[in-house]
N, C-alpha and C positions, 0 to 999 in steps of 0.2 A: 858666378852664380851657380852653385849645385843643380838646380832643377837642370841646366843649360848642359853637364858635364856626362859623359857618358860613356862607355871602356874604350871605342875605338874611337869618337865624336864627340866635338864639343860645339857648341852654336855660340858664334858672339855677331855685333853689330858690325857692321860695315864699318870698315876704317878708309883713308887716304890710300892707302898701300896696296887696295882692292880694287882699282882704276884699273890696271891693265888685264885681271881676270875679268872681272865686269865686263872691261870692251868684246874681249876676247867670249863672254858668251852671249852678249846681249849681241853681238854682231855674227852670231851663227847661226847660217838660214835652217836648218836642221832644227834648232829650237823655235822659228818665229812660231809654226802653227800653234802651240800652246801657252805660251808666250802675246799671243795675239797682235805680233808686231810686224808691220810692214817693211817698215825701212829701217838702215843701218844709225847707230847712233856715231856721234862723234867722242872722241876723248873729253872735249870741251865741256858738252851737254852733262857726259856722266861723271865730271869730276863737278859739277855744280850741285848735280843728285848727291853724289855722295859730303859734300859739305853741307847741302838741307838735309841730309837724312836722320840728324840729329832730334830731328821733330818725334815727340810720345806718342804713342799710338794711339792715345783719345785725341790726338789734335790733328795728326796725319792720315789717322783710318786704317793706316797696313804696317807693317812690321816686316825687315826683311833683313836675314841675319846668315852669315857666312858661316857652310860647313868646314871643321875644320878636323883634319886628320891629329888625333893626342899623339900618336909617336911621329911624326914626321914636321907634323905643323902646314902642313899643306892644304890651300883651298881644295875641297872637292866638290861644291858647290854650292846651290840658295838654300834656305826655303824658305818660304812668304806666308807671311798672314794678309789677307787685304780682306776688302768690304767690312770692316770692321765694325760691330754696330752695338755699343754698348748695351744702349738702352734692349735691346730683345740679346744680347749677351751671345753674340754667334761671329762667324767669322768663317772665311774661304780660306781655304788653306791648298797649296802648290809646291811641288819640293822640284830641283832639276841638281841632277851629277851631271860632272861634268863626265862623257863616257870612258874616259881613261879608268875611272873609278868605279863603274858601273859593277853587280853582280857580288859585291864585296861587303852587302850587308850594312852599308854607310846611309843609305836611304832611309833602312827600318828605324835604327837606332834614330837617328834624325826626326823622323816624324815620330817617334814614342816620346821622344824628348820635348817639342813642340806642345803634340797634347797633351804630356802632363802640366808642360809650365800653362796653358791655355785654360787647364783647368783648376789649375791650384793659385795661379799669381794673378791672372783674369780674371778671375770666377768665369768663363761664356760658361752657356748649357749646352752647345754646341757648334760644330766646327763641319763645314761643307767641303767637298771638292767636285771641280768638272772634270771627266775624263772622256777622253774619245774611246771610243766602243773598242778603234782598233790597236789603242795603247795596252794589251796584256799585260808588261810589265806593269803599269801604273794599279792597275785594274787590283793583281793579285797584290798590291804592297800593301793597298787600301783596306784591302778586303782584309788580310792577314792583320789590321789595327785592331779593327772590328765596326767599319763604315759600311754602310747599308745602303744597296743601291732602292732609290725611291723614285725613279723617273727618269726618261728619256725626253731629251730634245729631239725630237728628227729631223736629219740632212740642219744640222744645226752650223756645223762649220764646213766653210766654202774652202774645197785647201787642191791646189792643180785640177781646177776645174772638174774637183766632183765635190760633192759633197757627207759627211760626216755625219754620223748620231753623234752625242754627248751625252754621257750617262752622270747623272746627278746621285752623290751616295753624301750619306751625311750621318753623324757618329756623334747620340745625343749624352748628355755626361750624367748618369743619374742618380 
């Protein structure tokens, strides 16, 4: 898919072949806080995910599609659509590199690619993200789309016994 394709990144769906990147970042304690996951997955669990993943996003709710490096072919990471909600035409949006790849401009591309397919193959009118107050990088990647922060959770996430803001920015399509 063109919208999907972009000079250094291209986004496709999850295949079989994406089992062991999967385990390897759904089972990195470094990502749960965002992530919001407590405990480690098994190979089992996430080759079952990845054989239902097949499910459209109006029947599943989220979408979640693998970055891919165009000259190497190498996973560099997610990123997710979820809370999907046709009928008000909106949608949460979350990207994670894996940090090998970090700082390389794989993120932006990624997310431009996202909201345009979100807005041109979707139709949503708009697309949300949570970010912790204290993620900078996430904060300026958002921000450089042109996502607008509109609200504060406070001490919203519990993470080593303290607790977190979460700043709510959202990027309406007009």
């Amino acid at each position: 898919m063109k919208t999907l394709k972009g000079k250094s990144v291209y986004l496709r769906a999850l295949e079989p072949e994406d089992l062991e990147f999967l385990f390897q970042i759904e089972n990195n304690e470094n990502f749960w806080e965002v992530s919001h996951t407590n405990t480690p997955f098994s190979k089992y669990v996430l080759k079952q995910y990845l054989e239902n993943a097949l499910l459209d996003i109006f029947e599943a709710k989220q979408l979640r599609l693998m970055i891919i490096d165009t000259k190497t072919h190498k996973n560099l990471g997610l990123i997710d659509l979820f809370d999907f909600n046709p009928k008000h035409k909106r949608a949460g949006i979350g990207i994670l590199i894996d940090p090998e790849f970090q700082n390389k401009g794989f993120a932006s591309e990624s997310l431009e690619l996202l909201i345009k397919y979100t807005f041109s193959h979707l139709e949503l009118h708009q697309l949300y993200a949570n970010i912790t107050s204290d993620n900078a990088k996430s904060i300026k990647l958002f921000e450089s789309k042109n996502f607008t922060k509109v609200g504060v959770k406070k001490d919203w996430i519990s993470s080593q016994g303290n607790f977190k803001d979460e700043i709510l920015y959202q990027l309406i399509n007009d």
